[in-house]
C-alpha positions as CSV (number, residue, x, y, z in Angstrom):
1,X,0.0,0.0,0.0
2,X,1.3,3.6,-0.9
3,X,2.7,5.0,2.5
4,X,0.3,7.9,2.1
5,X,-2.6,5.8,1.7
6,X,-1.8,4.1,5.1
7,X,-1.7,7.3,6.5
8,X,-4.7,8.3,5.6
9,X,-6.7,5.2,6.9
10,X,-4.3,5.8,10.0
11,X,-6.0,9.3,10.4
12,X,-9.6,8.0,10.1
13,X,-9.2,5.0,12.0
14,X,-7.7,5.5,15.3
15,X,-9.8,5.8,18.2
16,X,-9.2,7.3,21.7
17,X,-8.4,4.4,23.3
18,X,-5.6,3.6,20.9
19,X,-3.8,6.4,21.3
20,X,-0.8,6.0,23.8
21,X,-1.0,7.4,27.5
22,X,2.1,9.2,26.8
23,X,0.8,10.9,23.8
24,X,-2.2,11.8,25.3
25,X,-0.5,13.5,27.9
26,X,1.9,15.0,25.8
27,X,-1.2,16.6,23.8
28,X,-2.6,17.7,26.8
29,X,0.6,19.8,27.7
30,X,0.8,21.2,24.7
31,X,-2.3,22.4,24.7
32,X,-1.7,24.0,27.9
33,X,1.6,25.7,26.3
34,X,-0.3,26.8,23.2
35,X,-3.0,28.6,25.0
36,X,-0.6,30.1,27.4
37,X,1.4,31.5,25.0
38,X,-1.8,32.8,22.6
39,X,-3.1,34.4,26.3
40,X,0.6,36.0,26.8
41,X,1.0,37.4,23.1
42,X,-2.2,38.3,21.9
43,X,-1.5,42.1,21.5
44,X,2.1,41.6,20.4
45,X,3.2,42.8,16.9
46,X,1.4,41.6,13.7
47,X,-1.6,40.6,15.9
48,X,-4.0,43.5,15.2
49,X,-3.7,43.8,11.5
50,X,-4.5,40.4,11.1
51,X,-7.4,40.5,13.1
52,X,-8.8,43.4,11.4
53,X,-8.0,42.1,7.7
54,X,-10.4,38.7,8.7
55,X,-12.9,40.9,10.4
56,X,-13.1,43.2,7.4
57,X,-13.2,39.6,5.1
58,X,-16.2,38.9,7.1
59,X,-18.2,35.6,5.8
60,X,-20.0,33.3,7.7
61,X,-19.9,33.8,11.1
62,X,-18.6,30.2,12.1
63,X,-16.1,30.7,14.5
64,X,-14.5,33.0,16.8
65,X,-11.3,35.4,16.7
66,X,-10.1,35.1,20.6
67,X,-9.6,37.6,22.4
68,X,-12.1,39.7,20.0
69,X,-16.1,39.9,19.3
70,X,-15.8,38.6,15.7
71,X,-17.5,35.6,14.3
72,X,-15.6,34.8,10.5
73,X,-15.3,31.9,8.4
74,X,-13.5,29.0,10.5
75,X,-10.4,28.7,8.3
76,X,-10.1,32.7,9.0
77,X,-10.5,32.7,12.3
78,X,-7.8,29.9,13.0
79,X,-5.6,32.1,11.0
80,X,-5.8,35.1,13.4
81,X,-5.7,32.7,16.0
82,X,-2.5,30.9,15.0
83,X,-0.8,34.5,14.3
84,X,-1.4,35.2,18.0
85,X,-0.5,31.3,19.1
86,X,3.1,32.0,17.6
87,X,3.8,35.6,18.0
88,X,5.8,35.3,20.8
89,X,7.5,32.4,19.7
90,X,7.0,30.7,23.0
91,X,4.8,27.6,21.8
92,X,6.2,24.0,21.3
93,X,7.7,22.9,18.2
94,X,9.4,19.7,16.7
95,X,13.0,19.7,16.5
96,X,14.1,21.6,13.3
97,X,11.3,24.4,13.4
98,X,7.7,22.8,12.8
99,X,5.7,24.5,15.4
100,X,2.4,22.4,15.0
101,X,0.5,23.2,17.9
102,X,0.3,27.4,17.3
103,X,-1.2,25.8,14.4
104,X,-3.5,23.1,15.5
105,X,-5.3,23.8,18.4
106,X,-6.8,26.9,16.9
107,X,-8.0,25.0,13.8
108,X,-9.8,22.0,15.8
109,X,-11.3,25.0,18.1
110,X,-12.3,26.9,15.1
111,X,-13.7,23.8,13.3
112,X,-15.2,22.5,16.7
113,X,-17.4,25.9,16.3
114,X,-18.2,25.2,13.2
115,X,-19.3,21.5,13.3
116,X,-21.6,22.6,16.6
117,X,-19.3,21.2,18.9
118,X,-16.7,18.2,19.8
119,X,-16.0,16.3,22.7
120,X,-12.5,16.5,25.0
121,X,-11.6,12.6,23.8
122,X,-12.3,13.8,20.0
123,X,-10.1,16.9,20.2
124,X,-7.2,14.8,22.1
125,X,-7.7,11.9,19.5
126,X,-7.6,14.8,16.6
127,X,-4.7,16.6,18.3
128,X,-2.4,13.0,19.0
129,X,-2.8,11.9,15.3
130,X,-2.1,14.9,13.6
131,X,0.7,15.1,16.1
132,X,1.8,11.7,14.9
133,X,1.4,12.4,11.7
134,X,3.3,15.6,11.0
135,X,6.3,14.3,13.6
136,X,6.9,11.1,11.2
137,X,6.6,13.5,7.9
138,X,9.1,16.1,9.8
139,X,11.7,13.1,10.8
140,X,11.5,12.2,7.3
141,X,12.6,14.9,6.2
142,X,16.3,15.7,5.9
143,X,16.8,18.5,4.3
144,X,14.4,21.5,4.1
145,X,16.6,23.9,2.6
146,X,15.4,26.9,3.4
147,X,11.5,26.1,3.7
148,X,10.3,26.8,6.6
149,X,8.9,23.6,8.1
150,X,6.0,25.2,10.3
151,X,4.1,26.0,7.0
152,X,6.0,23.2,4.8
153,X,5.3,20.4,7.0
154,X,2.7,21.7,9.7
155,X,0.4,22.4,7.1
156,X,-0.2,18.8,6.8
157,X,-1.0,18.4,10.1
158,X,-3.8,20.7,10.1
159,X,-5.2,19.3,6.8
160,X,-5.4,15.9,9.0
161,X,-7.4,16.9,12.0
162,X,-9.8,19.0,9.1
163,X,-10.5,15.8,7.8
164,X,-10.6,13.8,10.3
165,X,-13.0,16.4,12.0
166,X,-15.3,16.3,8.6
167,X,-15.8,12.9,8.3
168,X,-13.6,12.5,4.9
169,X,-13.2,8.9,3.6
170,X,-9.3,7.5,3.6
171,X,-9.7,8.6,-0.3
172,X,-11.0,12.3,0.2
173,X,-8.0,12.2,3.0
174,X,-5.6,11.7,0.0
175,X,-6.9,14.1,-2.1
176,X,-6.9,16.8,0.7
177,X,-3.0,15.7,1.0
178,X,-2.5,16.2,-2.4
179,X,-4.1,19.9,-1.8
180,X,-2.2,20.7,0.9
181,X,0.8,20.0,-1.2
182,X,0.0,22.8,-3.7
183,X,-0.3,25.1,-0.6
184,X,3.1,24.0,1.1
185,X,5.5,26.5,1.4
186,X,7.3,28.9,4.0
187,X,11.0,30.6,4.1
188,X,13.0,30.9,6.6
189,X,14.1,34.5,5.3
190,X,11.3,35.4,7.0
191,X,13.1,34.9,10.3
192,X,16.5,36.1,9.4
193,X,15.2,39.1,7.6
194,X,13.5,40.1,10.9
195,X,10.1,40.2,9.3
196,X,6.4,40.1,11.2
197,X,5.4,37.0,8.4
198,X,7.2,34.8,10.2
199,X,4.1,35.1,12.1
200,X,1.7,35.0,9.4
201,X,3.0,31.8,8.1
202,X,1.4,30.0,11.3
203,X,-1.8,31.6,10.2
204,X,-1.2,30.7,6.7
205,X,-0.5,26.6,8.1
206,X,-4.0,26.7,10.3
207,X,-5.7,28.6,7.2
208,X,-4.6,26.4,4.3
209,X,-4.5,23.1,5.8
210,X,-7.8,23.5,6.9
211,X,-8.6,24.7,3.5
212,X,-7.1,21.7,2.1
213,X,-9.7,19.4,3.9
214,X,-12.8,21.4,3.0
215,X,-11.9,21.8,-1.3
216,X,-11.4,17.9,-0.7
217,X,-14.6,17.0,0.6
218,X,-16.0,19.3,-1.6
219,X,-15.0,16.9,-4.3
220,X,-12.3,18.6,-5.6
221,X,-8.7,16.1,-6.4
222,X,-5.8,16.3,-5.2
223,X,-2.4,15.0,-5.8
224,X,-2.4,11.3,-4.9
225,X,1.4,10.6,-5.2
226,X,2.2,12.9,-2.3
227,X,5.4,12.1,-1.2
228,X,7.1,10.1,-3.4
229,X,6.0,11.8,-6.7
230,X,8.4,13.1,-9.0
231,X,7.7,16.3,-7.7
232,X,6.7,15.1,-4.7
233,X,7.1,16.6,-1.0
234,X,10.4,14.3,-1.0
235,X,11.7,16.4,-4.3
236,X,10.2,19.6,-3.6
237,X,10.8,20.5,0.4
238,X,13.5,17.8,1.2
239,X,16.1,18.6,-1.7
240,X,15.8,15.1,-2.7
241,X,16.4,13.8,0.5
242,X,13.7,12.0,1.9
243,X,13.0,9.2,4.1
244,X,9.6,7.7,2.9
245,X,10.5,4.9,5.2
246,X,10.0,6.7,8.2
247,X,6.4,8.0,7.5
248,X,4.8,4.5,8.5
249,X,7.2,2.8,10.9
250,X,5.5,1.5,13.5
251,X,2.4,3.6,12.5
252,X,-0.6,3.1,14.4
253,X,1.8,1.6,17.5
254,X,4.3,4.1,18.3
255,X,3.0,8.0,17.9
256,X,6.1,10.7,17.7
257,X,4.1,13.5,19.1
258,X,5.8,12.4,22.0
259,X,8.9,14.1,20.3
260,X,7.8,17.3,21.3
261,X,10.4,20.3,22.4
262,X,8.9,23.0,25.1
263,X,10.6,26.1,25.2
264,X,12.0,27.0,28.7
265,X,12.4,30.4,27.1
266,X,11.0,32.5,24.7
267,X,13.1,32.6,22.2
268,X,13.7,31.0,18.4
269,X,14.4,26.9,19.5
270,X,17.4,27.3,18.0
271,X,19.0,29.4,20.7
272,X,17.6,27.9,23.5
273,X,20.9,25.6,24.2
274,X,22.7,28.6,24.1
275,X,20.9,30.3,26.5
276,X,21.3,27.4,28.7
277,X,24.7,27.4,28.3
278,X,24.5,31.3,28.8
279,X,22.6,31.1,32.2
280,X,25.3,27.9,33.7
281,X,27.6,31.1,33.2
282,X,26.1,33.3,35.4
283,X,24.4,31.2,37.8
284,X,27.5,28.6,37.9
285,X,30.8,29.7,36.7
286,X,30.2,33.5,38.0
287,X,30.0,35.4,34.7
288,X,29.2,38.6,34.7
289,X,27.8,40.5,31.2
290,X,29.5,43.5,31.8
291,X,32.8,41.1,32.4
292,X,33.0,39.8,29.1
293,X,35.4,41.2,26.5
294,X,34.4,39.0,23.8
295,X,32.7,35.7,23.1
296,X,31.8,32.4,20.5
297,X,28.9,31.0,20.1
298,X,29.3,28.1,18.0
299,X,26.3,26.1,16.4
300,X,25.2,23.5,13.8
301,X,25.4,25.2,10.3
302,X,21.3,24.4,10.4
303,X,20.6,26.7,13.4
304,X,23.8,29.2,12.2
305,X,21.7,29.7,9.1
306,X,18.5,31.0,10.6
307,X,19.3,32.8,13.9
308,X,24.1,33.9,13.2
309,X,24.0,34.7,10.0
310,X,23.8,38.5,10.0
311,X,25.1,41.2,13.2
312,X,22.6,41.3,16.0
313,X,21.1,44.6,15.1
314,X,17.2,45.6,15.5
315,X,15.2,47.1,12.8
316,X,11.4,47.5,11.9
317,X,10.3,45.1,14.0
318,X,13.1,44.4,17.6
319,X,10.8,41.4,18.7
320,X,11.4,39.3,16.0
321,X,15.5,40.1,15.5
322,X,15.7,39.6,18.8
323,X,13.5,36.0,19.0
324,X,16.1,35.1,15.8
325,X,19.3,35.9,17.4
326,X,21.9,34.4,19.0
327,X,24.0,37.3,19.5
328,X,21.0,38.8,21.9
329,X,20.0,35.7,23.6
330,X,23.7,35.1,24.7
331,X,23.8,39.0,25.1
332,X,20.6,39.4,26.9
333,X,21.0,36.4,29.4
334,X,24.9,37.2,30.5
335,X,23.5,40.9,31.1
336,X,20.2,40.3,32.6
337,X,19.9,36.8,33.9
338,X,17.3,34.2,32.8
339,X,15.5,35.4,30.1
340,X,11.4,37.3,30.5
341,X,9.1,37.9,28.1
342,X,9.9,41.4,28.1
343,X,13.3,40.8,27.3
344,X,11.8,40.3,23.6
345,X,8.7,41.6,23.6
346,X,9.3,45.5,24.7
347,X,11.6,47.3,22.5
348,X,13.0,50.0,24.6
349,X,14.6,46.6,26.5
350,X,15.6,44.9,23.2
351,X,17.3,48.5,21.7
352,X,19.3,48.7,25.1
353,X,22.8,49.9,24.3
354,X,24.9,47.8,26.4
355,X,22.9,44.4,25.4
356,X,23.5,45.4,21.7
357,X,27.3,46.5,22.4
358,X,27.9,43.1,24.0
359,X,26.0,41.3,21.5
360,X,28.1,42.7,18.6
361,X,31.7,41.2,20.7
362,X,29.9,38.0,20.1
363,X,31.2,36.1,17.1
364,X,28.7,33.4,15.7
365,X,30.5,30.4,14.4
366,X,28.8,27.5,12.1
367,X,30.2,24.0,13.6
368,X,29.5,21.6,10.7
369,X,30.5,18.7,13.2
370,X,27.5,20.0,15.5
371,X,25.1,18.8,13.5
372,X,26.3,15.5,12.4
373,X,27.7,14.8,16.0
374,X,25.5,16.0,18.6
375,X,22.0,17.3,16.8
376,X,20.8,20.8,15.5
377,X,20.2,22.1,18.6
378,X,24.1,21.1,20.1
379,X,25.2,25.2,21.2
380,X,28.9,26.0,22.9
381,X,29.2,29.2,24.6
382,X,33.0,30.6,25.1
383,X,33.7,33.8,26.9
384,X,36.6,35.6,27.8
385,X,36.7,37.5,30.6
386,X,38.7,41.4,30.7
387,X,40.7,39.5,33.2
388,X,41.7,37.3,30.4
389,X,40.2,34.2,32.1
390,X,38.4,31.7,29.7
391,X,35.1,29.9,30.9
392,X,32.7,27.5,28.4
393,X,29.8,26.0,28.7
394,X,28.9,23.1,26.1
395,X,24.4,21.9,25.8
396,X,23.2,19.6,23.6
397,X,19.7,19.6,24.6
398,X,18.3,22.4,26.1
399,X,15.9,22.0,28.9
400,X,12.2,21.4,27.6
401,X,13.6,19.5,24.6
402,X,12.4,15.7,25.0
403,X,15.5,14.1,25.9
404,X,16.0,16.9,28.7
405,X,12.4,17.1,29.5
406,X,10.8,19.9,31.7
407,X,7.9,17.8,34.1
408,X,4.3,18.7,34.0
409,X,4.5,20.8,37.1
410,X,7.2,23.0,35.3
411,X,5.1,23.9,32.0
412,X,2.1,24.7,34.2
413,X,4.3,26.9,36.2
414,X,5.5,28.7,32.2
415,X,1.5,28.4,31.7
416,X,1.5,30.8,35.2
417,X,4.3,33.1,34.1
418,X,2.2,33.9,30.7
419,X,-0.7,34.7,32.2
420,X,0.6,36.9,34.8
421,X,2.7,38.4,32.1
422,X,-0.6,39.6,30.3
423,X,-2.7,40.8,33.3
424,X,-0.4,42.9,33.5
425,X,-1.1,44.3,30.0
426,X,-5.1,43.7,30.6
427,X,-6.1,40.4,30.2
428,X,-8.7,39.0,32.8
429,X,-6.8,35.7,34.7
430,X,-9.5,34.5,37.1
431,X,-9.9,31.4,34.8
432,X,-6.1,30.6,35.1
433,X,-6.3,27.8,37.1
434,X,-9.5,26.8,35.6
435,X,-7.6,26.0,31.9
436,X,-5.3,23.9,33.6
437,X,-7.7,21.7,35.0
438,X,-10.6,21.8,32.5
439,X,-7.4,20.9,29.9
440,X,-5.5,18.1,31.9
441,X,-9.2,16.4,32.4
442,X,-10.4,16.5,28.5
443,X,-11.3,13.2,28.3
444,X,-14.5,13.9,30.8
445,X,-15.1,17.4,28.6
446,X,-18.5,17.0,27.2
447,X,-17.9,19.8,24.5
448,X,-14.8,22.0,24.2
449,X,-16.3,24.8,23.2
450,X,-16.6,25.9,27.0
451,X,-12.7,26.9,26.5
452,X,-13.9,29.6,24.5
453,X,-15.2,31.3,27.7
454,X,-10.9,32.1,28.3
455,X,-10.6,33.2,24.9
456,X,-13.3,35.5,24.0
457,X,-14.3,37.9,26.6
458,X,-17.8,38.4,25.3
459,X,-18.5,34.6,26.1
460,X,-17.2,34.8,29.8
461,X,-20.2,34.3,32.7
């Protein structure tokens, strides 16, 4: 059977009580870290004009736009709520740059409106799947050259849990693939150029993949040689290099979602090992920021590409050179400590002189041995001190990634930190404890469109 014909009946065939405890739970927590992060960086950059461009759209009113009194079309309102899941690039991801969730939990909530409701097993079932799905896709995928893999690959997921939510067939499932493939896209010179679409392109993953699934059971065809075509996913977004094995190994017994990286700090994934190694500095070795004369950072040429390429210097929009930075992660952290959310959210912080003078003494290196020996994320931090004293700290996975997990406890206490952060800017937090428990207990949720109540301040008792 063609592998993405097996995932296709994988997608409409698993049940609840399939899915693994461990995935379940992992889905849980991310959904927890999605909507902590959307809470925390509604009102950040990029956010607005979004929301006004789908309210002007207008449509039919089928779901909501959080944190807003607009009712749009559902694959518009997951876009505006996906921009504001991602803006402050503190959501999970998947090693490599697919941030899924930012993606996916707005489209099931937006497509749980707009089906009249879904129960707390369904959207965990959905949510575990697509998770599945997209992980074994990503790990298959060796070389995205430049693509940005939250829109290249995410997409995907969120063409999944459309379908599944809709009721396609295993056939209309392929054809929605095949779509989604002709949507596929995403650059990473987004990031580096320090542009507000790297946003957008979350929007544009929740949007189009849910897109995807509606054309499909409308009756248009798609694709059906997905990945393996001659101009296939594998030829088009993996330069060639594509393991097709790796999509159905063990499918249906094993799901990946358990592969899931939670940032410790809000920042670009790709620095977080640095700032790891950047806070054992200060906290360990007795660093101070204003100590250091000069400094390496050296990488993975992956990670080097996207966030050491150019001179730490901010532009139109601080946040996001900031969030794709290494010389002001390092910078910030050996000035200021652990990293806040203010740190790279406020721009009279980010512009601060002596972060960008110390930043600029930071040379970037690309470690081509990094990648091949110890993983993309692998970060050494070398300082040397006025003094002339030489102190290094080497991480290979940062804390939050799966092999250096953070606990439950710990992502409900990050879940904590973002809402405080925005009551402080205006948001409402009595139901902060409330998500947290009405989310950790989804399977006894009748219909999850209750959650709505901490997203959309018209719906609140």
């Amino acid at each position: 059977m063609d592998v993405v014909a097996k995932l296709a009946e994988h997608i409409v065939a698993v049940r609840y009580d399939m899915c693994s405890p461990d995935a379940l739970l992992t889905s849980k927590l991310s959904i927890v870290d999605t909507l902590g992060a959307a809470i925390a960086g509604h009102a950040a950059a990029g956010c607005a004009p979004v929301v006004k461009v789908v309210r002007d759209w207008g449509g039919n009113p089928e779901a909501s736009v959080w944190f807003d009194d607009a009712r749009v079309i559902a694959p518009h309102a997951a876009l505006a709520n996906a921009v504001m899941a991602r803006a402050i690039d503190y959501d999970d991801a998947l090693t490599r740059g697919v941030h899924l969730s930012s993606a996916l939990v707005p489209a099931i909530l937006a497509q749980a409106e707009a089906r009249g409701g879904l129960s707390g097993r369904e959207l965990l079932t959905t949510f575990t799947v697509a998770t599945d799905v997209v992980a074994r896709l990503n790990a298959a995928t060796l070389d995205y050259h430049g693509f940005d893999p939250t829109l290249t690959c995410g997409i995907f997921g969120v063409t999944a849990a459309t379908a599944r939510l809709r009721g396609l067939t295993a056939a209309e499932t392929i054809d929605a693939f095949g779509i989604a493939l002709n949507e596929a896209s995403g650059t990473f010179q987004s990031n580096i150029d320090g542009a507000l679409v790297v946003r957008l392109n979350q929007g544009f993953a929740a949007c189009e993949g849910m897109k995807a699934a509606i054309f499909a059971a409308a009756g248009i065809t798609g694709v059906k040689n997905v990945f393996e075509g001659l101009y296939g996913y594998g030829h088009l977004y993996s330069n060639g290099r594509f393991d097709v094995a790796r999509l159905a190994e063990r499918l249906g017994e094993r799901f990946d979602g358990t592969e899931t990286f939670f940032k410790r700090w809000p920042s670009c994934g790709a620095t977080l090992a640095g700032i790891d190694a950047a806070v054992a500095l200060v906290e360990t070795d007795g660093v101070r920021g204003e100590d250091v004369a000069s400094g390496e950072v050296r990488v993975g040429r992956y990670h080097y590409n996207l966030c050491g390429t150019r001179p730490f210097w901010p532009g139109e929009n601080p946040s996001v050179d900031a969030q794709f930075s290494y010389q002001y992660a390092i910078a910030n952290t050996l000035l200021r400590g652990r990293p806040r959310l203010e740190h790279f959210l406020e721009p009279r912080v980010i512009v601060e002189p002596a972060v960008g003078d110390l930043a600029r003494r930071l040379r970037v290196v690309a470690d081509d041995r990094f990648d091949e020996a110890h993983g993309v994320l692998a970060t050494r931090v070398t300082v040397t001190l006025r003094s002339g004293r030489i102190v290094e700290r080497f991480v290979q996975f940062p804390r939050g990634h799966f092999r250096n997990a953070m606990p439950a406890e710990e992502l409900i206490e990050k879940f904590r930190q973002n809402l405080a952060f925005a009551q402080q800017r205006g948001y409402d937090a009595r139901y902060g404890d409330r998500i947290v428990e009405t989310v950790m207990a989804l399977e006894d949720t009748m219909d999850v469109r209750a959650m709505l109540a901490w997203l959309v301040p018209h719906r609140r008792p």
